[in-house]
C-alpha positions as CSV (number, residue, x, y, z in Angstrom):
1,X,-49.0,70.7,111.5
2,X,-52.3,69.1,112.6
3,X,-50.5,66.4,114.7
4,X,-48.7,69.2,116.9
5,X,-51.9,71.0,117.2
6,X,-53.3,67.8,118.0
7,X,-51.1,67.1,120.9
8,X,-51.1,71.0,122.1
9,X,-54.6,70.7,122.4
10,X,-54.5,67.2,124.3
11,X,-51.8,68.3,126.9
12,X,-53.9,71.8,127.6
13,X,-57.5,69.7,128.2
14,X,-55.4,66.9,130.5
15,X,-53.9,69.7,132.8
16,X,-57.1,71.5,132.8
17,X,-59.0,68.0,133.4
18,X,-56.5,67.8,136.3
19,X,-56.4,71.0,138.0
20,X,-59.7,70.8,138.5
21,X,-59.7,67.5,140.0
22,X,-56.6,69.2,142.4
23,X,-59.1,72.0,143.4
24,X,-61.9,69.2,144.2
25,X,-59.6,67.5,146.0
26,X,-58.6,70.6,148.2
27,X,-61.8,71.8,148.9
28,X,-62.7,68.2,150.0
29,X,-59.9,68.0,152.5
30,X,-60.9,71.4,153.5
31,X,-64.5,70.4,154.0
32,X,-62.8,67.2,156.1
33,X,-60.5,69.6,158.2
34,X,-63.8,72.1,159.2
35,X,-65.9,69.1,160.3
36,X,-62.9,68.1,162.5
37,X,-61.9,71.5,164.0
38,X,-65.9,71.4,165.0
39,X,-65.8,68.3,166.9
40,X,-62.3,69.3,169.2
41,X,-63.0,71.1,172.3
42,X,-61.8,75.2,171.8
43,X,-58.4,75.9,172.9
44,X,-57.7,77.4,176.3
45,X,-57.0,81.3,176.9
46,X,-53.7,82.0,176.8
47,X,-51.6,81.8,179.8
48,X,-49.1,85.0,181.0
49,X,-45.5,84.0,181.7
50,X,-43.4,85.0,184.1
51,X,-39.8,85.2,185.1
52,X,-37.7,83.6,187.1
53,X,-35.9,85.7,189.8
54,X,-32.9,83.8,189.6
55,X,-32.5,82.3,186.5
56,X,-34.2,84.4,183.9
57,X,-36.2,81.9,182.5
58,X,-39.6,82.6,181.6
59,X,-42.7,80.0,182.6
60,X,-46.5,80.2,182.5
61,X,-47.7,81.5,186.2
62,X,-49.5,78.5,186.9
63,X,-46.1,76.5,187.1
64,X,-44.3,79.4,189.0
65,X,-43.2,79.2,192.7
66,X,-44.5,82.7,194.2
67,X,-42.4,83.7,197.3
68,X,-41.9,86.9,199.0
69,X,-43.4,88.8,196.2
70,X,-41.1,87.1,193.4
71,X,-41.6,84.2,191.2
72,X,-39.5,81.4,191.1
73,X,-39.2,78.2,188.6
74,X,-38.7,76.0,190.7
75,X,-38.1,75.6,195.1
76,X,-34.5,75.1,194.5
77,X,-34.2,78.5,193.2
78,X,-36.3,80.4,195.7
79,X,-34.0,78.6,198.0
80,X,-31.2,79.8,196.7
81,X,-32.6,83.6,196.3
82,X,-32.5,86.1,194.1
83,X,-28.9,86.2,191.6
């Protein structure tokens, strides 16, 4: 009976001993992933989409073709009018 509680005792302190060391481990890569984020350049404002008049498709407005009032994806399509 002393051998089992032996061994039930060993097996609790070596995945106590190593749940810790997970949770060091974590908050170190943590501490790794804030420094990081500080030294990239903030992400740019979102961009509003719009929609193609003939097609459907929907693109940020700095990539649209604006004609005659009405965005288009591409020239071909404000060529080719509204569908």
């Amino acid at each position: 009976m002393g051998k089992l509680l032996f061994w039930v005792v060993l097996i609790i302190a070596v995945l106590f001993v190593a749940r810790i060391a997970a949770r060091m481990a974590a908050a170190r890569q943590a501490g790794a992933q804030t420094s990081a984020r500080r030294s990239q350049p903030a992400p740019a404002a979102p961009e509003s989409m719009v929609r193609c008049a003939h097609c459907g498709i929907h693109l940020p407005r700095s990539e649209a073709v604006l004609q005659n009032g009405l965005t288009w994806c591409s020239a071909e399509h404000a060529a080719l009018g509204k569908k």
